[in-house]
MISE-341509 format. One line per 10 residues: their letters; for each residue z negated, x, y of N, C-alpha, C. Coordinates in Angstrom, 3 decimals. Each point is the difference from the previous one (the first is absolute). Example, Ala and Ser with C-alpha at 12.3 -4.5 7.8 and 13.67 -1.06 7.14 Angstrom:
<recs>
AS> -7.800,13.190,-5.690,0.000,-0.890,1.190,0.000,0.900,1.200  0.720,-0.350,1.050,-0.060,0.820,1.190,-0.730,-0.770,1.090
</recs>
This chain:
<recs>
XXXXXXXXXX> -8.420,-4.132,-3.009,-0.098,1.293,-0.648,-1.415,0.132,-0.571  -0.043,0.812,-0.932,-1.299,-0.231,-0.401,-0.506,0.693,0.179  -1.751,0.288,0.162,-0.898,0.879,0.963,-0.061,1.179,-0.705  -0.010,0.030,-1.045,0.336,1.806,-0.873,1.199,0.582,0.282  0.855,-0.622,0.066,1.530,0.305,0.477,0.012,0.931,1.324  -0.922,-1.412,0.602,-0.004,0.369,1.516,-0.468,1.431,0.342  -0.904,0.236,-0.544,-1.322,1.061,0.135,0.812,0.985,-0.385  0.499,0.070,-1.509,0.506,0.859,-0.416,1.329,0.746,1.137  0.668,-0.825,0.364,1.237,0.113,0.817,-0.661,0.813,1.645  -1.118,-0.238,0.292,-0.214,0.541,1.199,-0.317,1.552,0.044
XXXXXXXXXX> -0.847,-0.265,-1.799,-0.584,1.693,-0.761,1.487,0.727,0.309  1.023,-0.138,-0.800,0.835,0.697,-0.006,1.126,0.470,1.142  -0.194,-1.035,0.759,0.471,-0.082,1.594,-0.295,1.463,0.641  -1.679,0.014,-0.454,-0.908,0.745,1.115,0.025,1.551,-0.740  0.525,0.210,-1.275,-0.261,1.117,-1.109,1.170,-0.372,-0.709  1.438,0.614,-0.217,0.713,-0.544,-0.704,0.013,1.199,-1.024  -0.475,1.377,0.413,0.214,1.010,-0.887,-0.629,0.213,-0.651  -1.546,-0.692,-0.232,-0.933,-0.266,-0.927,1.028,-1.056,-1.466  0.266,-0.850,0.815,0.850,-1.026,-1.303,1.094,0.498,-0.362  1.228,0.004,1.109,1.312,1.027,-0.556,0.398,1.267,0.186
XXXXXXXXXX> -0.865,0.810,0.441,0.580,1.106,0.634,0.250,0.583,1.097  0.922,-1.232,0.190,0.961,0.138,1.497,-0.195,-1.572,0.245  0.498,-0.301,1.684,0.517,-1.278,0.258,1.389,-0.099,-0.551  -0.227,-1.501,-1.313,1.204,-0.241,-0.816,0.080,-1.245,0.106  1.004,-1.235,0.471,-0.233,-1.284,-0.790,0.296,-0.064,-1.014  1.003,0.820,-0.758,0.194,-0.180,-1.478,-1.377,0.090,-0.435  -0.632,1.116,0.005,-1.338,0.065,-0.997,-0.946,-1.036,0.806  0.162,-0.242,0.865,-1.052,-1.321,0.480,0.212,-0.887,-0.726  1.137,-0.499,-0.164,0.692,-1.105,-0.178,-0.290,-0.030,-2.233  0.169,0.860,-0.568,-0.103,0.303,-1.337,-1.486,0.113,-0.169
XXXXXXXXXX> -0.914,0.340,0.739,-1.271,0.267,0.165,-0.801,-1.398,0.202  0.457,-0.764,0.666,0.001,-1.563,0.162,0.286,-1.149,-1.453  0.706,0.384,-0.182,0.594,-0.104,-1.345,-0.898,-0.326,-1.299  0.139,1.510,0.044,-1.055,0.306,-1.210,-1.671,-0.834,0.275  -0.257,0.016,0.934,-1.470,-0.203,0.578,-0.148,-1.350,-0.147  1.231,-0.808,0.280,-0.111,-1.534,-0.241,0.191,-0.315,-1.380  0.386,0.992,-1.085,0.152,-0.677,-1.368,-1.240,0.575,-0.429  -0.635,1.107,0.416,-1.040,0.174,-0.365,-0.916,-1.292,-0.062  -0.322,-0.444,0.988,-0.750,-1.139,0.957,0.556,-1.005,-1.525  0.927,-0.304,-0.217,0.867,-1.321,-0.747,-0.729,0.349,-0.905
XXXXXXXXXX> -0.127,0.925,-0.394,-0.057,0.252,-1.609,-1.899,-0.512,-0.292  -0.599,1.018,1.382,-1.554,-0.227,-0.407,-0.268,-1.757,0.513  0.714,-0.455,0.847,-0.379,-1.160,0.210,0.894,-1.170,-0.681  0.498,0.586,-0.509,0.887,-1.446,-1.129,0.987,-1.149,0.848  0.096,1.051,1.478,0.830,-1.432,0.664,1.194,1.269,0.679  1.139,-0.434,0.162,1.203,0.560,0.804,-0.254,-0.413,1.304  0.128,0.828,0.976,-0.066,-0.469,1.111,1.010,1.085,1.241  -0.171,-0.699,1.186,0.948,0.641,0.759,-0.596,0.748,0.856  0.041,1.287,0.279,-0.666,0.685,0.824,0.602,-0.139,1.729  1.026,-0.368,-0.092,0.129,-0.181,1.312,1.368,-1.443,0.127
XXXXXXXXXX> -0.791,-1.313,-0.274,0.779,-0.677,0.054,1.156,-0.890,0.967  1.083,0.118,-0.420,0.992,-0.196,1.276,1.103,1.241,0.637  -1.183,1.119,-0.046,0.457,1.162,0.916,1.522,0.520,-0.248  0.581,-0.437,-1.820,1.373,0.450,-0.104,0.655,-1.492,0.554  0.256,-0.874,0.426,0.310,-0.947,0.645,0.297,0.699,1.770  -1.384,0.084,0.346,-0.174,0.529,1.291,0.847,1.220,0.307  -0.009,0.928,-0.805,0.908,0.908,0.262,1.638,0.068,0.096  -0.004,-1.483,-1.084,1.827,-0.318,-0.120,-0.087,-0.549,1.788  -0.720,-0.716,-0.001,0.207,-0.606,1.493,0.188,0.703,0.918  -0.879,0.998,-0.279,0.052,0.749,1.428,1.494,1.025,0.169
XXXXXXXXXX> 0.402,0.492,-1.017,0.709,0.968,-0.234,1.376,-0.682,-0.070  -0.039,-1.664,-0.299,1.403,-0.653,-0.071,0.872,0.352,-1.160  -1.275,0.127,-0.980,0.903,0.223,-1.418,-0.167,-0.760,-0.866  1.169,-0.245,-1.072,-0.037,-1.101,-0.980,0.118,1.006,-1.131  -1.007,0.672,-0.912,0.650,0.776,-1.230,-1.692,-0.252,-0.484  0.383,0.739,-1.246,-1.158,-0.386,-1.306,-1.073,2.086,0.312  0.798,0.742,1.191,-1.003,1.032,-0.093,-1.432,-0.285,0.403  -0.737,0.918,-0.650,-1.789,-0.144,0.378,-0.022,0.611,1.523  -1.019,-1.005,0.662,-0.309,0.323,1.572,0.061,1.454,0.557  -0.640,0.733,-1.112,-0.101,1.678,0.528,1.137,0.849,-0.253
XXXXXXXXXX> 1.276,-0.663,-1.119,1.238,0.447,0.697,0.642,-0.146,1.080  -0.155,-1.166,0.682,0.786,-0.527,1.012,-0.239,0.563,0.990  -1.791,0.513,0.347,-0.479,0.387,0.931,0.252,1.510,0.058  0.387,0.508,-1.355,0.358,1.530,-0.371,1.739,0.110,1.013  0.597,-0.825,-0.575,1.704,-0.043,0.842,-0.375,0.049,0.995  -0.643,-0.254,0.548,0.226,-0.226,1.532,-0.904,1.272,0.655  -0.381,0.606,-0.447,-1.153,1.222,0.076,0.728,1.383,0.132  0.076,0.706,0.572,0.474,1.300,-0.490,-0.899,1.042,-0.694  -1.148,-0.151,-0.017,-0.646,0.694,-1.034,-1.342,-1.115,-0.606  -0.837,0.874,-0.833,-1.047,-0.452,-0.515,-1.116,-0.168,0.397
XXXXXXXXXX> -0.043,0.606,0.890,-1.239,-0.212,1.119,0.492,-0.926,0.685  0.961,-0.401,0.758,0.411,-0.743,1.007,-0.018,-1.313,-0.770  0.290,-0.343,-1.290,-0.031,-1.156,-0.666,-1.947,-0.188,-0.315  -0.525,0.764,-0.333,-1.542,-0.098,-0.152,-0.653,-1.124,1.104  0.518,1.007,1.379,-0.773,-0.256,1.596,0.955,-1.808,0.022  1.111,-0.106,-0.159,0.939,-0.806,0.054,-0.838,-1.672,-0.504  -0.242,0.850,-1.482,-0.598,-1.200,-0.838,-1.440,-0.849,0.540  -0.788,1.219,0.354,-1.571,-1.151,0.714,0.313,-0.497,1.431  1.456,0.771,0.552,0.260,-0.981,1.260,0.298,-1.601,-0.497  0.907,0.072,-0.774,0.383,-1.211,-0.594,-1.195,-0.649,-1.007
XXXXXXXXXX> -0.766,0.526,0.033,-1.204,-0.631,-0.573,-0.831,-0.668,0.763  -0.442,0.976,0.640,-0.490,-0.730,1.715,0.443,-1.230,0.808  1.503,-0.056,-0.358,0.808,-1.393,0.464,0.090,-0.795,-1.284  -0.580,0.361,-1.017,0.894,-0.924,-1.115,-1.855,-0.641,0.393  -0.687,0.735,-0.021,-1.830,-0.825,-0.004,-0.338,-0.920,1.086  1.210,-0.026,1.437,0.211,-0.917,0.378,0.929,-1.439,0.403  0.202,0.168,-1.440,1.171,-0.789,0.079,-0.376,-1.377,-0.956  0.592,-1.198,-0.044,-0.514,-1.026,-0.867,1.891,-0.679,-0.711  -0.675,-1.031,-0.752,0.899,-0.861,-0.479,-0.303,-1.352,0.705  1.100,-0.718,0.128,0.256,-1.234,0.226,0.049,-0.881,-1.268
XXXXXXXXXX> -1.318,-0.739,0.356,-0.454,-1.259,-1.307,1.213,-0.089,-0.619  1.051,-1.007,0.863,0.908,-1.005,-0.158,1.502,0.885,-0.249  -0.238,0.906,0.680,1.658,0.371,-0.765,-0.366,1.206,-0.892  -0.797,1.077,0.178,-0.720,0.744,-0.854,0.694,1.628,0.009  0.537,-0.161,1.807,0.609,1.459,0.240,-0.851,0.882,0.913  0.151,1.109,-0.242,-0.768,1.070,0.800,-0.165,-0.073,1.356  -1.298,0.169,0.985,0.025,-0.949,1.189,-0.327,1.414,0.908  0.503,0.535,0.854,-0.474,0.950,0.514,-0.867,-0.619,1.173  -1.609,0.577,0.218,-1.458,-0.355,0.824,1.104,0.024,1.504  0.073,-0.598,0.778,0.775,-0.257,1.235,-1.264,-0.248,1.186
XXXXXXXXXX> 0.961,0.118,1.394,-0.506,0.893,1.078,0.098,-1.904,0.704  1.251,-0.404,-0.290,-0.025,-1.191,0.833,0.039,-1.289,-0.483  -0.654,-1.183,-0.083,0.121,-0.902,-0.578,0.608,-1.074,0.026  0.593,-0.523,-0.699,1.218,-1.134,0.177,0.268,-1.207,-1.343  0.274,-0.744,0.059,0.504,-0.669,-1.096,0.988,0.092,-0.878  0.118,0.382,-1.234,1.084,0.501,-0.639,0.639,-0.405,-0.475  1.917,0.187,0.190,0.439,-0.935,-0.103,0.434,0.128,-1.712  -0.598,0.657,-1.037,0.435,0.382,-1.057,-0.667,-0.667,-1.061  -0.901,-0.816,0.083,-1.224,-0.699,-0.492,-0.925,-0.993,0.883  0.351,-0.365,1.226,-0.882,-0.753,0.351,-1.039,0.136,0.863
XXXXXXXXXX> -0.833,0.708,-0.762,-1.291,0.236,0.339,-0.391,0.555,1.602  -1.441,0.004,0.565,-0.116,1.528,0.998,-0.079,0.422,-0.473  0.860,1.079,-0.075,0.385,1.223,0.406,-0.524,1.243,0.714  0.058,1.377,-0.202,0.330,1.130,0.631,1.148,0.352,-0.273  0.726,0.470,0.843,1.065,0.432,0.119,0.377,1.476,0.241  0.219,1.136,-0.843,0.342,1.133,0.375,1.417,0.654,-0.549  0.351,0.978,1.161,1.174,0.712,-0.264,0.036,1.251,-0.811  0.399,-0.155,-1.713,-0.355,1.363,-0.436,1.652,0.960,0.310  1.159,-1.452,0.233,0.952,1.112,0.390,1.036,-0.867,1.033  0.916,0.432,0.525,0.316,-0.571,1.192,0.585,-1.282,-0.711
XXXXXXXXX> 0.596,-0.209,-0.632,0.456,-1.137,-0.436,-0.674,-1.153,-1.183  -0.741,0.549,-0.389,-1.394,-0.489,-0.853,-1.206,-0.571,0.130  -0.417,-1.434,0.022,-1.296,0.293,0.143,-0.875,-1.258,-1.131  -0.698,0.697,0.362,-1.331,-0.563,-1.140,-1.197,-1.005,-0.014  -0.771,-0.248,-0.385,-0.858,-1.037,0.481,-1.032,-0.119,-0.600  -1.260,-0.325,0.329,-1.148,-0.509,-1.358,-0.774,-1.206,0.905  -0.439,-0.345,-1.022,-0.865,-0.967,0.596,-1.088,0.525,0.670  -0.839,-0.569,1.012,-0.957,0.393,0.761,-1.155,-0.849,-0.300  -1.099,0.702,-0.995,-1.423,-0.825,-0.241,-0.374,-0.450,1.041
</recs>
């Protein structure tokens, strides 16, 4: 993630009614948006403000569709605040989470370590759901 991103994301965390008003992920999420094409435009490069994280969210949520992360996290929300608070939880886990070199899937940071049987490698091994589990390599 990148360190303006970052910064920026904690500003609005801590003050959301200075930026939107209210706690919104829509306007977070559109507010994000805009801020990264801004960024594109003065710096002449496209880039990803939070790369992976719509991946991470299909994973976590066990969905296969083409919606943006802050809908998915909106369905499952019953309001707009609850999706706001919702989103830096899952941020918090998405900042510890890695990819696996060799197969190049989302690795959730694990409690116990083991060899995995999905790639090879050591392994951590964690349970993000009872029948699921995940792996990354261990530097």
């Amino acid at each position: 993630m990148r360190k303006d991103v970052k910064k920026l994301l904690s500003d609005m965390k801590n003050r959301p009614g200075v930026y939107f008003g209210k706690k919104s992920l829509d306007r977070l999420s559109t507010f994000l948006s805009g801020y990264i094409c801004c960024v594109s435009e003065r710096d002449g490069e496209i880039g990803e403000y939070l790369p992976g994280f719509q991946e991470f969210i299909s994973e976590r949520y066990n969905i296969r569709s083409t919606h943006h992360w802050s809908e998915i996290i909106q369905f499952y929300c019953s309001t707009e605040e609850e999706a706001f608070d919702e989103f830096y939880k899952l941020l918090d886990e998405f900042s510890t989470d890695r990819r696996c070199a060799k197969c190049n899937k989302y690795q959730h940071v694990p409690k116990v370590f083991q060899p995995s049987r999905h790639c090879g490698h050591r392994a951590a091994i964690s349970r993000l759901t009872k029948r699921r589990f995940l792996h990354i390599i261990v530097s």
